[in-house]
mmCIF file of the C-alpha atoms, coordinates in Angstrom:
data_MODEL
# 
_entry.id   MODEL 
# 
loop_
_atom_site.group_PDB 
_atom_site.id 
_atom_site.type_symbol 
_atom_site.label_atom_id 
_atom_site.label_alt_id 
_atom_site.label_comp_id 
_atom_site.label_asym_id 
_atom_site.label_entity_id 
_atom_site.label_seq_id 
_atom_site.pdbx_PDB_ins_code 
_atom_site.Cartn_x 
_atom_site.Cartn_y 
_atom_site.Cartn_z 
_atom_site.occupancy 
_atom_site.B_iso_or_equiv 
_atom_site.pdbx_formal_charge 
_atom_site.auth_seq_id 
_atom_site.auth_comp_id 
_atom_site.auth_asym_id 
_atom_site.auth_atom_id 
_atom_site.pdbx_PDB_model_num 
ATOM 1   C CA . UNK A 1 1   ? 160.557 95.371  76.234  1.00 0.00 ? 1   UNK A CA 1 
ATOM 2   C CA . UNK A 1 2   ? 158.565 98.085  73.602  1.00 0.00 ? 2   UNK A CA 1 
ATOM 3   C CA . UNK A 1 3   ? 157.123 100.910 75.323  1.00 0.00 ? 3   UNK A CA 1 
ATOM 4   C CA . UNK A 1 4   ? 153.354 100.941 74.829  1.00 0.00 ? 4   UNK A CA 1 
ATOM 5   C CA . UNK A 1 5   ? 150.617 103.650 75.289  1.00 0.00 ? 5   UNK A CA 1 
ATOM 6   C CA . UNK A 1 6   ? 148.353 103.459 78.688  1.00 0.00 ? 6   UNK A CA 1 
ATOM 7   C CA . UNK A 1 7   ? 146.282 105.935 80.009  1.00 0.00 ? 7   UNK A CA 1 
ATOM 8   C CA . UNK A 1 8   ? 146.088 105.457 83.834  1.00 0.00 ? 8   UNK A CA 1 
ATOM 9   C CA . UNK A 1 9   ? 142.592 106.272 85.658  1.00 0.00 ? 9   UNK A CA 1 
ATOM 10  C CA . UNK A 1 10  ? 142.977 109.246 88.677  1.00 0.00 ? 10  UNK A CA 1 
ATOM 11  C CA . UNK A 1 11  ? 141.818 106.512 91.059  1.00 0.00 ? 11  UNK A CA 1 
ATOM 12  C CA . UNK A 1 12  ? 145.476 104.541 90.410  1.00 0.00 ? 12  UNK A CA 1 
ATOM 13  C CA . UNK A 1 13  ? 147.352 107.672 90.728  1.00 0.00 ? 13  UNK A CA 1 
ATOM 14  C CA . UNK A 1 14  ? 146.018 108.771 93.829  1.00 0.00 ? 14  UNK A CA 1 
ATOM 15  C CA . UNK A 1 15  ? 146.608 105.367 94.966  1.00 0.00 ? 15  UNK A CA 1 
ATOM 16  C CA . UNK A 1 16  ? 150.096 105.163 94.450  1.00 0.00 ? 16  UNK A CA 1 
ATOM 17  C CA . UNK A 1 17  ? 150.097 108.652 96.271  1.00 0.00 ? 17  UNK A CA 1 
ATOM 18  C CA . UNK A 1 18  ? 148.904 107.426 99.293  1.00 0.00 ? 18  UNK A CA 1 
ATOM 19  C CA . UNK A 1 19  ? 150.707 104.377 99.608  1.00 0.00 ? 19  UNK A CA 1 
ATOM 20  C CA . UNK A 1 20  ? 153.970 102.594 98.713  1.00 0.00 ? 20  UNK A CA 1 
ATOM 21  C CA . UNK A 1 21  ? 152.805 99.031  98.993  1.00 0.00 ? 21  UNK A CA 1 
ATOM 22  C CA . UNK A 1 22  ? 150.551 98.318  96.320  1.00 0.00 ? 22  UNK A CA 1 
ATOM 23  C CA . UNK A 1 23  ? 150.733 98.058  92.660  1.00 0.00 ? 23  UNK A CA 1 
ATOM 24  C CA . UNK A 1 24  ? 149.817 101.656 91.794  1.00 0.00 ? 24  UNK A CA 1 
ATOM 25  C CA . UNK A 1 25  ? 153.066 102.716 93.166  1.00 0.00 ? 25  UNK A CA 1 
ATOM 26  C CA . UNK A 1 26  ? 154.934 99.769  91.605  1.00 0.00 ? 26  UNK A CA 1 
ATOM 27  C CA . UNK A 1 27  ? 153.468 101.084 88.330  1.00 0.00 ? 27  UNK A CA 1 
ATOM 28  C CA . UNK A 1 28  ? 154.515 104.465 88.610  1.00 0.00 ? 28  UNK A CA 1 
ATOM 29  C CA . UNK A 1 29  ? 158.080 103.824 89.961  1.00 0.00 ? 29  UNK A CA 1 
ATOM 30  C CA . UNK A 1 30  ? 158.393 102.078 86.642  1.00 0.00 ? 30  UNK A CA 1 
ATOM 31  C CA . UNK A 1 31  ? 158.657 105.476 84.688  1.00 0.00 ? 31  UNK A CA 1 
ATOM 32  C CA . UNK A 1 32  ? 162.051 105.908 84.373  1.00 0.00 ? 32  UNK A CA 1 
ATOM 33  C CA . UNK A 1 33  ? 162.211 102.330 82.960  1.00 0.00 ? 33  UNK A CA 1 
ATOM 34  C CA . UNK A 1 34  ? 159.770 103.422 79.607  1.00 0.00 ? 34  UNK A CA 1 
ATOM 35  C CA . UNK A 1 35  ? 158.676 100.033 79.946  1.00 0.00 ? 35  UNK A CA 1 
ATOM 36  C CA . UNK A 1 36  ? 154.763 101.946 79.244  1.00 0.00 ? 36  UNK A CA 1 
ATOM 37  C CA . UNK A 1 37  ? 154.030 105.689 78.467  1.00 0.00 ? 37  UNK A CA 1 
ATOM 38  C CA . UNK A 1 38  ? 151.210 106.977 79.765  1.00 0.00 ? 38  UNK A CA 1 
ATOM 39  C CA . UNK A 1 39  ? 149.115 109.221 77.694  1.00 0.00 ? 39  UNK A CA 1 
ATOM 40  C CA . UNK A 1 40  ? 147.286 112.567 79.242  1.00 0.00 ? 40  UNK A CA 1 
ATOM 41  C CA . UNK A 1 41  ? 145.328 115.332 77.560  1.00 0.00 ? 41  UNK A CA 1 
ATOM 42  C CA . UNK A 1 42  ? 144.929 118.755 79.673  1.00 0.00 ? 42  UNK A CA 1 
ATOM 43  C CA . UNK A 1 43  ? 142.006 118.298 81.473  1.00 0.00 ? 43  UNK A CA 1 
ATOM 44  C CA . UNK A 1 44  ? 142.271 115.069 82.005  1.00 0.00 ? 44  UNK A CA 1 
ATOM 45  C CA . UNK A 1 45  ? 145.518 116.054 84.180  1.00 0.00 ? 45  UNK A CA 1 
ATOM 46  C CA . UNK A 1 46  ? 144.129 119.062 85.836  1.00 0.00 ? 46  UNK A CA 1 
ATOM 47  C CA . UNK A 1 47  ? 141.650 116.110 87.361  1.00 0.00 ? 47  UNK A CA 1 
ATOM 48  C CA . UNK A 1 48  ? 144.711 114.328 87.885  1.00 0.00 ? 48  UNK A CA 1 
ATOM 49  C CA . UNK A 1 49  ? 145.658 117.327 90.014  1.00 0.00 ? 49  UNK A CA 1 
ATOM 50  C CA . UNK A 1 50  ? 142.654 118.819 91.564  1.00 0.00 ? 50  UNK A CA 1 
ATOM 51  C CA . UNK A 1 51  ? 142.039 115.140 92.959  1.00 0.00 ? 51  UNK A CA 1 
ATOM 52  C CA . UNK A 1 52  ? 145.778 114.659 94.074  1.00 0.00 ? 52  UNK A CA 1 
ATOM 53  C CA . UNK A 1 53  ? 145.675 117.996 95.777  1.00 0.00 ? 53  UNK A CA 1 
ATOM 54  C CA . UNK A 1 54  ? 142.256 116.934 98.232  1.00 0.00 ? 54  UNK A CA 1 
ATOM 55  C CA . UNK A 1 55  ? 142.798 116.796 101.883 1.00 0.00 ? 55  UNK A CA 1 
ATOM 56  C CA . UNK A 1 56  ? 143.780 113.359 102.929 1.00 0.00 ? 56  UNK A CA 1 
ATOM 57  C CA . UNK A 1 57  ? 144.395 112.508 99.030  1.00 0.00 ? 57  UNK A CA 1 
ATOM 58  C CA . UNK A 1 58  ? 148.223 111.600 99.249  1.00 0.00 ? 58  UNK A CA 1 
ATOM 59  C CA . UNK A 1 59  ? 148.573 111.186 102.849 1.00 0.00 ? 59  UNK A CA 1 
ATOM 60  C CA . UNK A 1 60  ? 152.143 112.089 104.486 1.00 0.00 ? 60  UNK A CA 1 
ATOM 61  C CA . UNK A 1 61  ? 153.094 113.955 101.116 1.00 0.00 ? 61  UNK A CA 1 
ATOM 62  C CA . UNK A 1 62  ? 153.466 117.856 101.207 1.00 0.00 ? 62  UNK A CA 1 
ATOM 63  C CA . UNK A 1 63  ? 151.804 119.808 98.524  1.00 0.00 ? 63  UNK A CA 1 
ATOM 64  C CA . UNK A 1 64  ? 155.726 120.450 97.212  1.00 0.00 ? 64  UNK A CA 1 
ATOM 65  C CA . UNK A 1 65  ? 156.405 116.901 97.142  1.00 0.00 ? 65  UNK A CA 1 
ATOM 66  C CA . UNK A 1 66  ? 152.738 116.057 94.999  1.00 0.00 ? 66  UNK A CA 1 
ATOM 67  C CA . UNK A 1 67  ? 153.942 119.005 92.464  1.00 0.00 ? 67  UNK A CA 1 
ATOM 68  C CA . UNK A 1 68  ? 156.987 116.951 92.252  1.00 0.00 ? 68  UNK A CA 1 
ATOM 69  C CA . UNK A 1 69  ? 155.471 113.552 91.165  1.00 0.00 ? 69  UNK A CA 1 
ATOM 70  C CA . UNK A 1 70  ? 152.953 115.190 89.466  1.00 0.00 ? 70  UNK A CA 1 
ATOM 71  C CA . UNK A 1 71  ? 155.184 116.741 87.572  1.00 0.00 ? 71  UNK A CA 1 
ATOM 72  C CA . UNK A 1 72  ? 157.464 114.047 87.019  1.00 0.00 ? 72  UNK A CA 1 
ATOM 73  C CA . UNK A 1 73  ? 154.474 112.130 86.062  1.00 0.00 ? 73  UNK A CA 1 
ATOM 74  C CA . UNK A 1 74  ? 153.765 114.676 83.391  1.00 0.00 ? 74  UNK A CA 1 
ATOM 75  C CA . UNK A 1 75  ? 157.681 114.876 81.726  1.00 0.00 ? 75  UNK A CA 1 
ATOM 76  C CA . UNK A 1 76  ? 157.085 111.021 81.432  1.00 0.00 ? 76  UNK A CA 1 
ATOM 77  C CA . UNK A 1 77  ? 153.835 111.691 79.428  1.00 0.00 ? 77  UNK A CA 1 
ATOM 78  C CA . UNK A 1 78  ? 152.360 112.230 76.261  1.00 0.00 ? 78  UNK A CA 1 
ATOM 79  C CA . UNK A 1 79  ? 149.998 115.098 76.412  1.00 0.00 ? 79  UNK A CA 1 
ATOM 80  C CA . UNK A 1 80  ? 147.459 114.665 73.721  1.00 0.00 ? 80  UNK A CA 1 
ATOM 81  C CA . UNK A 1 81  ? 145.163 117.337 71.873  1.00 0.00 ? 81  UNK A CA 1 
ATOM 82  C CA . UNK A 1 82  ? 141.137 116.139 71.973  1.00 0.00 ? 82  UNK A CA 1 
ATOM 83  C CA . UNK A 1 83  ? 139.721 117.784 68.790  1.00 0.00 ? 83  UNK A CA 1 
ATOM 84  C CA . UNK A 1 84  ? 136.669 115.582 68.993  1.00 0.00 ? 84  UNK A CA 1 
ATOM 85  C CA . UNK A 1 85  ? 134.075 115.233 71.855  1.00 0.00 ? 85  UNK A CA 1 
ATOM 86  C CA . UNK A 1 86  ? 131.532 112.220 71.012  1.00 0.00 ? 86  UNK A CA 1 
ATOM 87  C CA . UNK A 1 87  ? 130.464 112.403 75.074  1.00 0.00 ? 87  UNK A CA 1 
ATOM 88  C CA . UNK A 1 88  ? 128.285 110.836 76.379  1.00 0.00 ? 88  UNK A CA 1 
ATOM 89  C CA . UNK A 1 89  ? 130.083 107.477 75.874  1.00 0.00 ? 89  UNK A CA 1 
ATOM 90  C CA . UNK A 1 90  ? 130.449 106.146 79.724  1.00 0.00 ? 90  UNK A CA 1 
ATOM 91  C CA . UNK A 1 91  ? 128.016 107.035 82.799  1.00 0.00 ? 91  UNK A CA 1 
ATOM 92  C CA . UNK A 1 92  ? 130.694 109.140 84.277  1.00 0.00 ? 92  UNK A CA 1 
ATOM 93  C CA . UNK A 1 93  ? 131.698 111.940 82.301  1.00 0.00 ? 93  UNK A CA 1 
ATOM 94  C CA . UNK A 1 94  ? 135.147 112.046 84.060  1.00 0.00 ? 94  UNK A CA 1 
ATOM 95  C CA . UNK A 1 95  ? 135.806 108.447 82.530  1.00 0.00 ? 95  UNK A CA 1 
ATOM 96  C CA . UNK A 1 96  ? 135.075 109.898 79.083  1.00 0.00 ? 96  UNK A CA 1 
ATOM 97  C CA . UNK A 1 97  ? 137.990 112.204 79.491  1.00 0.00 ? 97  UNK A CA 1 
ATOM 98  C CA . UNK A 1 98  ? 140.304 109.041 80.402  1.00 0.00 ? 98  UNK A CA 1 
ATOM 99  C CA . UNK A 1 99  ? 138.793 107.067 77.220  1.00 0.00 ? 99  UNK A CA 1 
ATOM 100 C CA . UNK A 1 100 ? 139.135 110.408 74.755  1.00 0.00 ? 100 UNK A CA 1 
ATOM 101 C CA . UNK A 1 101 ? 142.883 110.218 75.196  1.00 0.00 ? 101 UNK A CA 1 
ATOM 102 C CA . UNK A 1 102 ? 143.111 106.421 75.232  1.00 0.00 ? 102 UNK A CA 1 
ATOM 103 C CA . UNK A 1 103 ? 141.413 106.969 71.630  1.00 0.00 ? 103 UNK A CA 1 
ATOM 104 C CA . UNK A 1 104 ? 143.699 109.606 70.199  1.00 0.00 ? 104 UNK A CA 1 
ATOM 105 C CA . UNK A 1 105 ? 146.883 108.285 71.596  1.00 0.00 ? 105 UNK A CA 1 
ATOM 106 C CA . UNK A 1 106 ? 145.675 104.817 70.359  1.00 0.00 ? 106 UNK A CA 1 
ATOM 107 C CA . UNK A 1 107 ? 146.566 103.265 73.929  1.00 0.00 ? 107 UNK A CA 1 
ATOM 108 C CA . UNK A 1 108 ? 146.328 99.881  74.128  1.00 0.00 ? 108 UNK A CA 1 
ATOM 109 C CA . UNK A 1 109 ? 145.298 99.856  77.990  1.00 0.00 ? 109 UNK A CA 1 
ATOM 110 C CA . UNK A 1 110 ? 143.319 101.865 80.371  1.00 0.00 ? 110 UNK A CA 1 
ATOM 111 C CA . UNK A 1 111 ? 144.196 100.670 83.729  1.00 0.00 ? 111 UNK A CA 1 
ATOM 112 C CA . UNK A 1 112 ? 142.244 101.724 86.546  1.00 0.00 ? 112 UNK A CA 1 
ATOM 113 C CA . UNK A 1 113 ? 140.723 100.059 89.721  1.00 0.00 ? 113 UNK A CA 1 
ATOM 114 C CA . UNK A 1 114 ? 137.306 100.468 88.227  1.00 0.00 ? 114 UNK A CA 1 
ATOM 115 C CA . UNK A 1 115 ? 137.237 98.158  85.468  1.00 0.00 ? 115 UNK A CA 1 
ATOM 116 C CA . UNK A 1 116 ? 133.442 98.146  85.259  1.00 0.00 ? 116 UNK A CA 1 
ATOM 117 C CA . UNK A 1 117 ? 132.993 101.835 84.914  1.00 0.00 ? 117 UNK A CA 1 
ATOM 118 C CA . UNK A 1 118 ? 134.704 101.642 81.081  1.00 0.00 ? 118 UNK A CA 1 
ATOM 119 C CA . UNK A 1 119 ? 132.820 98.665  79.897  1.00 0.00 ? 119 UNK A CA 1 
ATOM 120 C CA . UNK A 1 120 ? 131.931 98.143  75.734  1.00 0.00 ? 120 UNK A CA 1 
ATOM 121 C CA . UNK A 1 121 ? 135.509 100.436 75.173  1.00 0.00 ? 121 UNK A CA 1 
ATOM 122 C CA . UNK A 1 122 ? 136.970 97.054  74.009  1.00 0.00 ? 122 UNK A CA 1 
ATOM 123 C CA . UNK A 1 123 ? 134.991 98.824  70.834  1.00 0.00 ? 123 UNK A CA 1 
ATOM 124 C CA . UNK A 1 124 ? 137.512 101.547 70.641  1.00 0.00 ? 124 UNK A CA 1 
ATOM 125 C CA . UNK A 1 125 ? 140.839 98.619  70.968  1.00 0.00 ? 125 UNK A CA 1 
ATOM 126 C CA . UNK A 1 126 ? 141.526 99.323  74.015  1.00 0.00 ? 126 UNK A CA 1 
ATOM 127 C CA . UNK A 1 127 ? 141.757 96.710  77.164  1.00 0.00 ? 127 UNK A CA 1 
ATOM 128 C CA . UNK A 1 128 ? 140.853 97.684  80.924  1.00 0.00 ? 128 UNK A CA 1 
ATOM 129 C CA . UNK A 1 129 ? 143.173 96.310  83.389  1.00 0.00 ? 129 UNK A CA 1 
ATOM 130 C CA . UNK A 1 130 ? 143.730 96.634  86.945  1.00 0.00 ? 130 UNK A CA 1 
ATOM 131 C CA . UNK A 1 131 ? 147.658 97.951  88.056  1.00 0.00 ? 131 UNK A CA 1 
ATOM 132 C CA . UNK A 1 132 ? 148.064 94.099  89.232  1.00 0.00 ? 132 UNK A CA 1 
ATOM 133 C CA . UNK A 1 133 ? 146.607 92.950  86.166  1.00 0.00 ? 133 UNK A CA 1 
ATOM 134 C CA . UNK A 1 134 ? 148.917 95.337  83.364  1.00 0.00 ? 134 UNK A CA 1 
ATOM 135 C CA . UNK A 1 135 ? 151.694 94.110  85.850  1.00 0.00 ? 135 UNK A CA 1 
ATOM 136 C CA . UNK A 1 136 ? 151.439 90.847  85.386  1.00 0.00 ? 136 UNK A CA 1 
ATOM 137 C CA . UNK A 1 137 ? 150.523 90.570  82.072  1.00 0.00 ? 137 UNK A CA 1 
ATOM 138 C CA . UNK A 1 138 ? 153.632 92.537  81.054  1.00 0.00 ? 138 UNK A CA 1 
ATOM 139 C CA . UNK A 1 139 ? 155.755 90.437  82.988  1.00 0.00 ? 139 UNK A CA 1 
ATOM 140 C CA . UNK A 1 140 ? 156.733 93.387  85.238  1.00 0.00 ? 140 UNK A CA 1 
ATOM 141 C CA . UNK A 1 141 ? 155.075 92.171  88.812  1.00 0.00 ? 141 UNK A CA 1 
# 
């Protein structure tokens, strides 16, 4: 199976952090596999981070052990330069940072749980899944 280009939304990272029964954390334990590289830029992971790092965010991890994944998370990555801002695109200018890299690294998914926050970026060539749905679709569920 090729490895393809995602970008994953904060909302299915912080997921997977805070539990180990759902598809988030199915989709991340799949790193070592490179069945999918996901694509960050800077600030896009410093949300990553500054979200991860919230009280209650990845419940029964230390801080140590969220440097750890997050870190992990980041050798497995693709960090990508945005030279070009064409903001506002989405509502939520935190969603524009997830679509700017999905743009540059030419990703052919965004998967997040909020599917309806990234509507028209079928535009840009990219698809919106849900974890579940990128799962499935790539056999991998």
């Amino acid at each position: 199976m090729d490895s393809l280009n995602v970008v994953i939304d904060t909302n299915v990272l912080v997921s997977a952090l805070r539990s180990k029964r759902g598809a988030s954390y199915k989709l991340l334990m799949l790193l070592p596999h490179d069945v999918y590289r996901p694509n960050v830029s800077v600030p896009l992971f410093v949300e990553y981070e500054a979200v991860a790092k919230r009280e209650g965010a990845a419940s029964g991890l230390s801080a140590e052990e969220v440097d750890a994944i997050l870190d992990y998370f980041l050798s497995k990555s693709r960090i990508r330069q945005i030279f070009y801002l064409w903001r506002p695109y989405l509502r939520d200018p935190k969603d524009d940072l997830v679509l700017e890299v999905a743009v540059e690294s030419q990703s052919r998914f965004i998967i997040t749980f909020n599917k309806k926050d990234f509507k028209g970026v079928d535009r840009f060539g990219v698809r919106v899944a849900t974890p579940q749905e990128f799962m499935e679709e790539r056999g991998l569920s």
